[in-house]
N, C-alpha and C positions, 0 to 999 in steps of 0.2 A: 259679251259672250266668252264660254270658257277658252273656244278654238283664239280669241283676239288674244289673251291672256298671253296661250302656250306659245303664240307665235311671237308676242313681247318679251317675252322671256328667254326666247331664242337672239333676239335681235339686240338683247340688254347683256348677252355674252357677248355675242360678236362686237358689239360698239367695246365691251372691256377687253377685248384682246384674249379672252377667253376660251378655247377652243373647245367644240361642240362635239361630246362623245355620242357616236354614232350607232347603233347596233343592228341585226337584224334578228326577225324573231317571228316562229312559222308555230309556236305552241304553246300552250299554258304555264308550264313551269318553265319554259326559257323569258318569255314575255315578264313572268312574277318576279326574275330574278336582274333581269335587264332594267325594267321600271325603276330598280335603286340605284341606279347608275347612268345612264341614259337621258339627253337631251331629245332623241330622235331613235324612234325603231320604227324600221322598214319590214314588212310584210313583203318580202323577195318574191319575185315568179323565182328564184333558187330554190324554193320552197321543192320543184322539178325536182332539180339533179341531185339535192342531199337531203331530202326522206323520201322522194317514192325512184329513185335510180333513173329517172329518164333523162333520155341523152342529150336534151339543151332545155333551155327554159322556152323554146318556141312551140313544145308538147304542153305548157299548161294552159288550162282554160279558166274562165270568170267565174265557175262556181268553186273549184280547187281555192283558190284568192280567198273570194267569201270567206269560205267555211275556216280556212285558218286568221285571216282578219278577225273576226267574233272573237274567236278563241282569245288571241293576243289583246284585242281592246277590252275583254273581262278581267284580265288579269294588271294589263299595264294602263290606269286612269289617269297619271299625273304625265307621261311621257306623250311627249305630240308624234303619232304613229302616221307614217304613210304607207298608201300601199299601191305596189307594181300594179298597171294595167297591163293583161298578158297581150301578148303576140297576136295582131290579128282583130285588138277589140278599139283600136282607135284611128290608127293609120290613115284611113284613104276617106274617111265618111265622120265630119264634124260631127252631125245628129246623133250618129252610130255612137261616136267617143263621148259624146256627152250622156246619154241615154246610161252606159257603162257605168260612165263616172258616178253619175247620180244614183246607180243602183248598189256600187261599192258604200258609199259614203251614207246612204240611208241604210245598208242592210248591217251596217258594219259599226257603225260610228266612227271610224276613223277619221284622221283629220283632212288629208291631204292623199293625192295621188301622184304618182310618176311614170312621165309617159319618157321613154326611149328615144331619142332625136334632137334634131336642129329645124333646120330650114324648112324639108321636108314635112314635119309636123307645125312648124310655127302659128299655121292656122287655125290648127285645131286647139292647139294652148290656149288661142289668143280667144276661142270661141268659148273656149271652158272657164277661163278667166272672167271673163265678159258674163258670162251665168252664174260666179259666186262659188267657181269651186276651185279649191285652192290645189297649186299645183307645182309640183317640183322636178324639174328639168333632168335631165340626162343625157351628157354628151363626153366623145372620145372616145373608146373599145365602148359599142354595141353589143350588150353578149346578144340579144336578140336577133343582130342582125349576123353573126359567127356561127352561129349552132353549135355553142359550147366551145369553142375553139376561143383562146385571149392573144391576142395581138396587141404589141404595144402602137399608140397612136401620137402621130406626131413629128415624122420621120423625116418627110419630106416637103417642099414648100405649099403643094396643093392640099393637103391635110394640115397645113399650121393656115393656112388662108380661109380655109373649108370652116376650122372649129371658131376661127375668131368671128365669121358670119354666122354661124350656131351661134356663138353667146350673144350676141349681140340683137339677135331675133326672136331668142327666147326671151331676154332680158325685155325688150319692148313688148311681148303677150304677155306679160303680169308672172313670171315664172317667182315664186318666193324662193328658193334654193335651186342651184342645181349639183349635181353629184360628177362628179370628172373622172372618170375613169381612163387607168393605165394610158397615163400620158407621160410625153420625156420632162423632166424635171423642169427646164429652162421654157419649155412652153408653157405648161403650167404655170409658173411664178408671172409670164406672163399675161394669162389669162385673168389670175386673181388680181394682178395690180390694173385690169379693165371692168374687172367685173364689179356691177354696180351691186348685185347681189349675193350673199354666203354661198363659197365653193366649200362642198363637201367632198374631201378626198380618197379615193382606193386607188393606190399604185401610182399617184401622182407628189406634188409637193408637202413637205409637212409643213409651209407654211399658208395651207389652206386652211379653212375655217374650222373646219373640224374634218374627221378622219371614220369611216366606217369600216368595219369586215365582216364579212357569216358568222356567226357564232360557232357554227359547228364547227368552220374552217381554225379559227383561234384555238378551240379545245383539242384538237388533232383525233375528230370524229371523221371527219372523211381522207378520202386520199388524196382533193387537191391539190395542187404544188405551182407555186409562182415565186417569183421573185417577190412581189410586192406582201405576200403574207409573212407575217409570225407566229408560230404557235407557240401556244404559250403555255401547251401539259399536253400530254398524249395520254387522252381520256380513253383513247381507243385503248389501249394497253391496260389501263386503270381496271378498263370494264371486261374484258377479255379474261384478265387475271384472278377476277372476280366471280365470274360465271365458270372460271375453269376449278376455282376453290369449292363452289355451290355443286359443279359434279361432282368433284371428287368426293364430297362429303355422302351425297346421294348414295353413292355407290357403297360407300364402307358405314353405309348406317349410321353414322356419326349426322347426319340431320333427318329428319328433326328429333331434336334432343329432349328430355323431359321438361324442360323448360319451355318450348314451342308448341305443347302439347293442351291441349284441355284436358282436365281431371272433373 
């Protein structure tokens, strides 16, 4: 199968010490241009707070998901994509999570899903696992469970006790990757040197397997701000400047010019 492939070919960097570039991707031309670079693009419920302004990813729903999954697996075929299950669609009811799952991954083609949690969910992994559907962990900062708000995680002794029975009970439901989010550097290092599976990194060690971030966030399209980002051009400026040149031109006639014209 293609999915065994994409997922060998993940597993065939990690074994070379290889680190696995990560991306996230909510559209057709980001997903087209991600696909050439990219081990891994995530379908974020961020997909929320940086294209339609809502105030945490706990306001999107399973058809939002959908309709930009499509999008991103028409344009990115060679990239093994997963995508967020939102808030609210797997949590407390196995049946429920699986039912989701299976309607993501058949309306969508994607490869893989990621559910938000540890302990708390370990069931339902362990049910979705168990049915043939591939699944990628997430644990440490919750954005789901913050409402947009990031907290670092890992502070105290009951959150370093808490995340090592997260990984460890993901790890037994069949979790293929999981993504670690905004942890203290020294927990981190040791989580990856227990985890029997690929830690993908935001805001935690860079000696994780591989490393993700928003896209929009890297191009400096939105106004988030953390310690753990870099951007890497402030596109917002690029395109502001751009559109402020497109007035002006409006305005003094200078477009469209005879050249933009049909005769």
């Amino acid at each position: 199968m293609f999915l065994d492939k994409k997922r060998q070919k993940i597993l065939k960097k990690v074994s070379k010490k290889e680190p696995l570039i990560c991306l996230t991707s909510y559209t057709a031309p980001i997903a087209e241009i991600a696909d050439k670079f990219a081990d891994i693009i995530l379908v974020g419920d961020s997909v929320g707070p940086v294209l339609y302004g809502l105030e945490s990813t706990k306001d999107v729903d399973l058809d939002m998901m959908i309709k930009h999954a499509k999008a991103v697996v028409k344009k990115a075929q060679k990239t093994f994509i997963v995508v967020d299950m939102p808030f609210g669609t797997y949590e407390k009811n196995k049946d429920l999570a699986y039912r989701n799952a299976k309607k993501i991954i058949s309306e969508t083609g994607a490869d893989a899903v990621k559910l938000e949690g540890g302990q708390k969910i370990s069931s339902v992994v362990k049910h979705l696992t168990e049915k043939g559907i591939v699944v990628i962990g997430h644990i440490g900062m919750l954005p789901q469970s913050y409402d947009g708000k990031y907290k670092v995680y890992g502070k105290n002794e009951a959150q370093k006790k808490q995340i090592m029975k997260d990984l460890n009970l993901l790890q037994n439901s069949g979790v293929f990757l999981i993504v670690l989010e905004c942890v203290i550097e020294k927990l981190a290092q040791k989580i990856i040197c227990k985890s029997d599976v690929p830690i993908i990194g935001i805001g935690a060690s860079k000696d994780c397997h591989g490393q993700i971030l928003v896209v929009e966030d890297l191009l400096g399209l939105t106004n988030f701000e953390s310690k753990f980002l870099k951007k890497y051009v402030n596109l917002k400026k690029i395109i502001s400047d751009s559109i402020s040149k497109f007035s002006k031109e409006v305005v003094r006639k200078k477009y469209p010019s005879n050249k933009h014209m049909y005769k």
